[in-house]
DOSEVEX-242142 format. One record per residue (C-alpha): x, y, z; residue in one letter. Coordinates in steps of 0.05 Angstrom, whole numbers, padded with zeros to 5 digits, always signed. Layout:
REM residues N
XYZA;...
END
This chain:
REM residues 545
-01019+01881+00215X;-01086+01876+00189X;-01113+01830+00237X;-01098+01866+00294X;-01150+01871+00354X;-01130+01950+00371X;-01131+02000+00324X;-01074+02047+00366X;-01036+02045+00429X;-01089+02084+00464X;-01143+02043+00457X;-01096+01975+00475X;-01081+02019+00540X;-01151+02037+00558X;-01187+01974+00556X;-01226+01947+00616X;-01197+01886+00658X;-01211+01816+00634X;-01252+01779+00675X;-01218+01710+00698X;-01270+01670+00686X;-01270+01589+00723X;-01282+01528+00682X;-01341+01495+00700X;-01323+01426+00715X;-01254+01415+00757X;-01193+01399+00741X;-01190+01325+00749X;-01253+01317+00700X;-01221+01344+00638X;-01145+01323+00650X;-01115+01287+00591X;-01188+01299+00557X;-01154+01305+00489X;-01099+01254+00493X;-01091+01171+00480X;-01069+01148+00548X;-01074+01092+00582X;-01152+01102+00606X;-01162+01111+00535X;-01124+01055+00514X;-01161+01011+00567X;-01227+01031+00538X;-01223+01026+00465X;-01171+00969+00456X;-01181+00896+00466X;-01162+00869+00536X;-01107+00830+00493X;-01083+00891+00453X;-01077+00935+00510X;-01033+00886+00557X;-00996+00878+00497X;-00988+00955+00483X;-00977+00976+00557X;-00923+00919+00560X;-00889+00937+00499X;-00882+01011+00528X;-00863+00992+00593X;-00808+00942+00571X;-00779+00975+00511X;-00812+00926+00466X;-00822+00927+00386X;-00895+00919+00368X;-00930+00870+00313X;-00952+00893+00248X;-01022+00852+00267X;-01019+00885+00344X;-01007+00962+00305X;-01078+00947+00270X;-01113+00931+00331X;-01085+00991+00369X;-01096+01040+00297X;-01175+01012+00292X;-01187+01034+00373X;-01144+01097+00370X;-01182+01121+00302X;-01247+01105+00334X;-01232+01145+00396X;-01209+01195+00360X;-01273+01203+00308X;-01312+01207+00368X;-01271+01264+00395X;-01286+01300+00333X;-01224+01284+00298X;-01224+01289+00218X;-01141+01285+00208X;-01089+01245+00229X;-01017+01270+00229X;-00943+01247+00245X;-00923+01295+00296X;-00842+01303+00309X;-00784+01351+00322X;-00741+01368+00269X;-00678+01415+00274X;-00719+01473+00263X;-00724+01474+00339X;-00802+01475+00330X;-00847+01414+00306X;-00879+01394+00238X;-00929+01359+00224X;-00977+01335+00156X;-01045+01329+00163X;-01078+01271+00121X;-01149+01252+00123X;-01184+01184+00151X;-01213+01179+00092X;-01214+01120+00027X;-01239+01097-00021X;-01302+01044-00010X;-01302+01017-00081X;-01376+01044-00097X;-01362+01114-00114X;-01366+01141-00036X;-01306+01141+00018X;-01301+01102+00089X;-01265+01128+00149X;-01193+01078+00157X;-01135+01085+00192X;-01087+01023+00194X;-01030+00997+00234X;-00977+01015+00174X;-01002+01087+00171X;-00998+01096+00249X;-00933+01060+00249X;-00892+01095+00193X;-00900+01153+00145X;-00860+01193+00099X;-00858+01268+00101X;-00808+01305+00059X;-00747+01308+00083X;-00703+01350+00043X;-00731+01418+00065X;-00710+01408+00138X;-00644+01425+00162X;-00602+01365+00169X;-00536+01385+00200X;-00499+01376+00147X;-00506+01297+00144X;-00534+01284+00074X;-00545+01322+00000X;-00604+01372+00001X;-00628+01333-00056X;-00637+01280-00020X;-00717+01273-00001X;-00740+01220+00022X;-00745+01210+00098X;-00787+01169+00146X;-00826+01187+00214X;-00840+01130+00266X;-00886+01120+00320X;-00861+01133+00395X;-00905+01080+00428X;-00873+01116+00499X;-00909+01178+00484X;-00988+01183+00488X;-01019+01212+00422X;-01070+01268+00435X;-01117+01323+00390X;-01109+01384+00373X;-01166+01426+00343X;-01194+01371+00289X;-01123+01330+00286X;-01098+01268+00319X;-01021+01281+00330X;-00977+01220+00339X;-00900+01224+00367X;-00861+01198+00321X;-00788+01202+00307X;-00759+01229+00244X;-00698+01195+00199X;-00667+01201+00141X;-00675+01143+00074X;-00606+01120+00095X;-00625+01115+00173X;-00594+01190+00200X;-00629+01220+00256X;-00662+01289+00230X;-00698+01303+00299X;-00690+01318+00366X;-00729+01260+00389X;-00678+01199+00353X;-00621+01220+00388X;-00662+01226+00453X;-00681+01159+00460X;-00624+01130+00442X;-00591+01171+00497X;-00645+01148+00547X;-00638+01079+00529X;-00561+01083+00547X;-00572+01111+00607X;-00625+01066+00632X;-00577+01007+00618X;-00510+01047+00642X;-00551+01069+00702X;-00582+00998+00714X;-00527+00963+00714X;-00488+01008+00770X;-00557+01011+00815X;-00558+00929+00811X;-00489+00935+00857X;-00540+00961+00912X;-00608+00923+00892X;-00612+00863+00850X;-00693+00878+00836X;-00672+00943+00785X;-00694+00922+00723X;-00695+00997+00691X;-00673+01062+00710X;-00721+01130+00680X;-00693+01195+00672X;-00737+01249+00701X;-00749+01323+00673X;-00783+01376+00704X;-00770+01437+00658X;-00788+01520+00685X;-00816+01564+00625X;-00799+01631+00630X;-00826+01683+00576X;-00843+01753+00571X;-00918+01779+00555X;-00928+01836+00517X;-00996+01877+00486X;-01006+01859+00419X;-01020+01935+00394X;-00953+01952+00431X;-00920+01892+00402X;-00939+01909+00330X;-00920+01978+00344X;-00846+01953+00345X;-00821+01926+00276X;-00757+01895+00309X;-00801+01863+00352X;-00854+01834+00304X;-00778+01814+00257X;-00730+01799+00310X;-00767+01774+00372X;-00730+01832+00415X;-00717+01907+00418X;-00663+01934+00368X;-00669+02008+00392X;-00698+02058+00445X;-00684+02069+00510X;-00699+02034+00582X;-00763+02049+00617X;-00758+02097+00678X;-00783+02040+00717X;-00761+01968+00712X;-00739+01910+00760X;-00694+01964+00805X;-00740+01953+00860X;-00749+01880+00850X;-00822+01891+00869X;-00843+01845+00816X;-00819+01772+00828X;-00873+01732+00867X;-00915+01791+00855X;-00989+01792+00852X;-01010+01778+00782X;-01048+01824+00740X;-01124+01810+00724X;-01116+01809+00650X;-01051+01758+00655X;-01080+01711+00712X;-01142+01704+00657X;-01093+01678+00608X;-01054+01634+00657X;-01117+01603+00675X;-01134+01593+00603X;-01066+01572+00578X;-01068+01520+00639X;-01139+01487+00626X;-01105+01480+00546X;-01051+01453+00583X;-01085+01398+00622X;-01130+01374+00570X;-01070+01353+00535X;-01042+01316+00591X;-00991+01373+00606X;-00988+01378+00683X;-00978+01446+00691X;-00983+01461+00773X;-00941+01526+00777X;-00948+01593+00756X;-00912+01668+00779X;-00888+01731+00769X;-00824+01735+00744X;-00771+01787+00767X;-00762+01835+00696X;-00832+01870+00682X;-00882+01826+00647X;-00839+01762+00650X;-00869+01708+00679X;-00863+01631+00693X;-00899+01567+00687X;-00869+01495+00712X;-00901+01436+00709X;-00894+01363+00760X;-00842+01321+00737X;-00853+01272+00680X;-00806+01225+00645X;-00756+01264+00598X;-00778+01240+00534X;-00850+01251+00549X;-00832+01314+00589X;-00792+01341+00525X;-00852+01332+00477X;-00900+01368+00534X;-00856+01427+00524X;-00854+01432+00444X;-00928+01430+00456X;-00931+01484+00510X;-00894+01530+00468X;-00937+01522+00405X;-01002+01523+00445X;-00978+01581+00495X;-00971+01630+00432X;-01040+01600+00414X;-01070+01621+00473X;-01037+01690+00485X;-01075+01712+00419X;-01137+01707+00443X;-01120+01757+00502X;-01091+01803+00461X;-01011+01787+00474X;-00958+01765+00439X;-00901+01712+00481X;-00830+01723+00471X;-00792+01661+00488X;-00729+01701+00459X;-00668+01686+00522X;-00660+01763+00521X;-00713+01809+00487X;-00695+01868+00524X;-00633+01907+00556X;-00627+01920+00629X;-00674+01877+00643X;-00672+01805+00669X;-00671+01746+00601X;-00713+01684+00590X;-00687+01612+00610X;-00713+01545+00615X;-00685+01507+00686X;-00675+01443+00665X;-00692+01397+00727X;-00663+01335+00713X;-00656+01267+00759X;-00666+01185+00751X;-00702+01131+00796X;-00707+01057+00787X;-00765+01012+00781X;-00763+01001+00850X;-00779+01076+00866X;-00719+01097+00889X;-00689+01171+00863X;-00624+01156+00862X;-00599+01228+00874X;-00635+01235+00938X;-00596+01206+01008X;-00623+01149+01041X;-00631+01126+01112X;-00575+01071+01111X;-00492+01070+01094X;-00514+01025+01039X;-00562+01079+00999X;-00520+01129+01024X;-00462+01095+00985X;-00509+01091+00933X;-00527+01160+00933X;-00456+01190+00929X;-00428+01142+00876X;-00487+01174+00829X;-00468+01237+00850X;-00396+01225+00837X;-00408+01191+00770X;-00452+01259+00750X;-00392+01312+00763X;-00349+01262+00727X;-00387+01265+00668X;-00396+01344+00670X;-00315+01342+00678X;-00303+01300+00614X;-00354+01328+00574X;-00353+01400+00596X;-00349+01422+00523X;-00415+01376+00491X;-00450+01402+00556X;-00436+01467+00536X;-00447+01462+00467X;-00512+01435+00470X;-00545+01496+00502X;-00510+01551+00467X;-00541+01598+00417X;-00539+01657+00388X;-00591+01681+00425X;-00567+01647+00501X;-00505+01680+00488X;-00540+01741+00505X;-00567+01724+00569X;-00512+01672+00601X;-00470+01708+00639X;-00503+01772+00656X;-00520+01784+00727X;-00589+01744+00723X;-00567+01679+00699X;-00508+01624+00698X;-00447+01639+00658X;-00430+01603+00598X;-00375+01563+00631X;-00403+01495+00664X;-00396+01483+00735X;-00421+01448+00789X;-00458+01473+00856X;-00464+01415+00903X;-00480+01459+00969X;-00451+01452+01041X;-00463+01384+01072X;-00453+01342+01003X;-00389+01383+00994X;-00362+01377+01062X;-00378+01299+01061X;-00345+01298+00991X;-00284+01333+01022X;-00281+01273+01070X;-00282+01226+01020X;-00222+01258+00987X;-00181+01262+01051X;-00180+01193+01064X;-00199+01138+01009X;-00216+01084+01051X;-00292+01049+01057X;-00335+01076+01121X;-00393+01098+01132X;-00421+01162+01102X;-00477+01195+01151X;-00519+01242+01119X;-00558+01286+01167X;-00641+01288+01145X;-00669+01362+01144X;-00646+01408+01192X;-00698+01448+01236X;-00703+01522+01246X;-00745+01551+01299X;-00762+01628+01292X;-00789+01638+01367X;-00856+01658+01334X;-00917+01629+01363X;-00956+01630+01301X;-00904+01599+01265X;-00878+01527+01259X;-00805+01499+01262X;-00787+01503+01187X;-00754+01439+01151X;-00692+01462+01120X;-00665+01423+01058X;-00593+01394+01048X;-00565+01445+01001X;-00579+01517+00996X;-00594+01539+00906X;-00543+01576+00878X;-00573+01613+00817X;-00508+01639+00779X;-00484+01550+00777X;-00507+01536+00706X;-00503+01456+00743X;-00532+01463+00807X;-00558+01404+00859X;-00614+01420+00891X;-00647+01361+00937X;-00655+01302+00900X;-00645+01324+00828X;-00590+01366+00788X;-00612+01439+00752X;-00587+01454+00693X;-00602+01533+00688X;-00564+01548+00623X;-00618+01530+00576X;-00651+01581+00536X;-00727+01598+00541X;-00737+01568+00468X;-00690+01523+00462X;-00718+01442+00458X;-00698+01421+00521X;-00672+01360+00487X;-00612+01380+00463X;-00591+01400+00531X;-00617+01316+00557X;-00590+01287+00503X;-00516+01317+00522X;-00523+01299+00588X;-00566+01235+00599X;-00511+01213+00547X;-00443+01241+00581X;-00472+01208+00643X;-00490+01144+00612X;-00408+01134+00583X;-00387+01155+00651X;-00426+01107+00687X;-00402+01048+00646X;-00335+01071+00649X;-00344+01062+00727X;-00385+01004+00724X;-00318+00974+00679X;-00261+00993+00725X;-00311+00975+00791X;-00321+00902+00752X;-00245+00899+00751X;-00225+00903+00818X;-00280+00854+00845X;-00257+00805+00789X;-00181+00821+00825X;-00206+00806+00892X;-00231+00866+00915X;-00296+00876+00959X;-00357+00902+00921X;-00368+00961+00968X;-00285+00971+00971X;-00281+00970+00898X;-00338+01027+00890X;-00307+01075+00949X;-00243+01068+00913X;-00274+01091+00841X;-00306+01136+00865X;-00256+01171+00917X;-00214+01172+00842X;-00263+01208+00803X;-00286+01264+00853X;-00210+01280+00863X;-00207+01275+00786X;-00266+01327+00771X;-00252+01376+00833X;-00244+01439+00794X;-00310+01427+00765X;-00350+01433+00833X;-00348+01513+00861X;-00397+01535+00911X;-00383+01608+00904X;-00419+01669+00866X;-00414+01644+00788X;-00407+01719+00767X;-00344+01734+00812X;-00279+01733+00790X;-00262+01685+00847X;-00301+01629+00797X;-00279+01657+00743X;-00210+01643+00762X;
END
């Protein structure tokens, strides 16, 4: 406790409000400041390197040993010049956190001095130990050697004096001992799985993304009050006392305004948070005392994934200097609402088309349903690895309480979807599906507009909800890697989908009609997965039932 900023509880309690004080140049003049994208790329690579680079990202492509040395010489400039000393392979072992090993730029010139270098074999591959990490139980613990490998689909960026590059992390005999391996292999599956069924509607789909847009909840609390609490400095949550006279019974907190002292730290946590590329956009009140949220715009999973390792390192970072302490712990405190992390999850084609949002013809709409149908076919079969991959010790205290989604997966598909699903039980055959656009609701209040009303209401207690154009997946715990939860499911879906795409294949090679053949799959698997889709409270015992 000795470098604590308060001496006692009464001084933490009596200090003055921090000022929230503006940076002085806006937003869009210090976004991605710190990080190797592509205006980077643009600007310190060769016109040859960089088509080559952006291509190679863009297509899923290997890259050259001679084409790594190009982009290593323009990355280590840019980097030197950002006041870089260090270089490190950044990745995601099973810890749940990330590790890193910082090396210098420097060598050896041959005259008794050093030069600054940094290669294409040293950005490319490096080899951190490996036999301190856990491993799951794959390999010997005397085992040591393991490799890390650079993720060209994710942009390197600085932190303090060290360039950090994405890599992946595997074992000497080729085992994944990350998060990030398994991830991309999922998302590679279900780009192809996904491609191949869109290409029924649109011959132009080349690739299919999978989209994340993850909510970070967390609780702040005073440092001095913090360190006041042994089991919360050892365990990350309270162990004894007693519940405050006052805590969310009035639910006068959610949406509320937000306190001086914690806006300054938003405001600082979110300039961090852009100059790192991080597109943080929203921030509120929470509904326990001193919980709070941040959510940033959708990015592609993978890069979306490593945005959130980064938030959760840096947002600990940054409540320091205002004198708190974060608990991402799913349930720090009793009687109070727990921490998750919504998991907003969805996939579009290189055309631009989200292919969980309803179109304006039969044809999307067609399109539209079978992905939809193909999704609660997937949480059907693989109900248990869906589950599995977002339970912990600590989730188990907070799924299922009042607050948040119960442990047992289900899926909320909301009123229209369902009744249109309900049709397409009933009778099997190929027509039409109409899907009405937003509703409008007029309040008879002169000051106020007609209101566009969505497709589907949210249900909060679904653990599997669709909301719009995209699927939440609430059971994830505030510090959990969102990964595990994507790799579960971009994988389930991508099996699923083949196994459509294989029995859809069949019928048209029988004789069938295309459009036939995919109403007829797909009537078959939303009767199959039924008792997977409720639309009723998740904490009654009608669900539970």
């Amino acid at each position: 406790m000795s470098d604590l900023r308060f001496k006692s509880v009464e001084e933490a309690c009596s200090r003055k409000p921090v000022e929230v004080k503006l940076p002085d140049e806006r937003v869009e003049k210090y976004y991605a400041k710190q990080v190797f994208n592509r205006q980077k790329m643009f600007e310190y690579l060769p016109q040859s390197t960089y088509q080559a680079l952006v291509d190679a990202i863009d297509n899923k492509k290997s890259l050259s040993l001679e084409l790594a040395d190009s982009v290593a010489e323009g990355m280590k400039r840019w980097a030197i010049e950002s006041g870089a000393r260090h270089y490190t392979h950044w990745f995601h072992p099973l810890t749940g956190g990330t590790a890193e090993k910082h090396d210098s730029f420097i060598d050896h010139n041959g005259k008794g001095g050093v030069v600054e270098e940094f290669t294409g074999k040293l950005l490319v591959q490096q080899e951190p130990d490996a036999s301190s990490f856990p491993n799951g139980g794959i390999r010997n613990t005397f085992e040591a050697r393991g490799y890390s490998a650079w993720d060209i689909s994710s942009p390197a960026f600085i932190i303090n004096d060290t360039l950090c590059i994405p890599t992946v992390f595997i074992s000497y005999t080729g085992e994944s001992l990350d998060y990030k391996t398994p991830l991309l292999k999922a998302l590679n599956s279900v780009d192809k799985a996904a491609t191949r069924v869109a290409r029924y509607f649109d011959k132009n789909v080349n690739h299919v993304k999978s989209y994340l847009g993850w909510e970070q909840e967390y609780f702040l609390v005073d440092e001095a009050l913090y360190a006041a609490r042994p089991d919360l400095v050892m365990t990350g949550r309270t162990l004894m006392g007693h519940e405050s006279a006052k805590n969310q019974q009035l639910e006068d907190h959610y949406f509320g305004s937000i306190p001086m002292r914690v806006a300054a730290f938003m405001l600082d946590l979110e300039t961090e948070c852009h100059k790192l590329g991080i597109p943080a956009k929203t921030r509120h009140n929470e509904v326990a005392p001193n919980q709070f949220e941040l959510a940033p715009i959708f990015e592609e999973a993978n890069l979306a994934n490593d945005h959130n390792q980064l938030l959760m390192s840096l947002i600990a970072e940054v409540a320091r200097k205002h004198n708190f302490r974060v608990l991402l712990h799913e349930k720090p405190f009793a009687g109070i609402n727990g921490s998750g992390k919504h998991n907003n999850w969805s996939l579009g084609t290189d055309t631009g088309v989200l292919l969980f949002a309803p179109g304006k013809t039969p044809e999307q709409n067609l399109q539209f349903i079978t992905f939809v149908a193909n999704v609660m076919a997937a949480v059907h079969k693989h109900n248990a690895l869906l589950k599995a991959s977002i339970m912990t010790a600590t989730n188990a205290h907070r799924l299922g309480a009042n607050e948040a989604p119960p442990a047992i997966i289900s899926m909320f598909l909301g009123s229209q979807l369902s009744q249109i699903i309900d049709a397409i039980e009933a009778t099997e055959e190929d027509s039409e599906i109409n899907l009405n656009g937003k509703d409008k609701i007029n309040l008879d209040i002169a000051q106020i507009p007609e209101l566009m009303i969505d497709n589907t209401d949210r249900n909060r207690t679904s653990p599997f909800a669709f909301t719009g154009n995209r699927f939440e997946y609430r059971a994830v715990g505030s510090s959990a890697n969102c990964a595990s939860a994507m790799i579960a499911l971009n994988a389930a879906v991508a099996d699923q989908l083949n196994s459509f795409a294989d029995k859809v294949d069949a019928r048209v090679a029988a004789g069938e009609q295309l459009n036939q053949a995919i109403f007829k799959e797909m009537s078959h698997m939303l009767i199959e997965s039924k008792n997977k889709h409720l639309d009723v409270n998740g904490n009654s015992e009608e669900w539970k039932e």
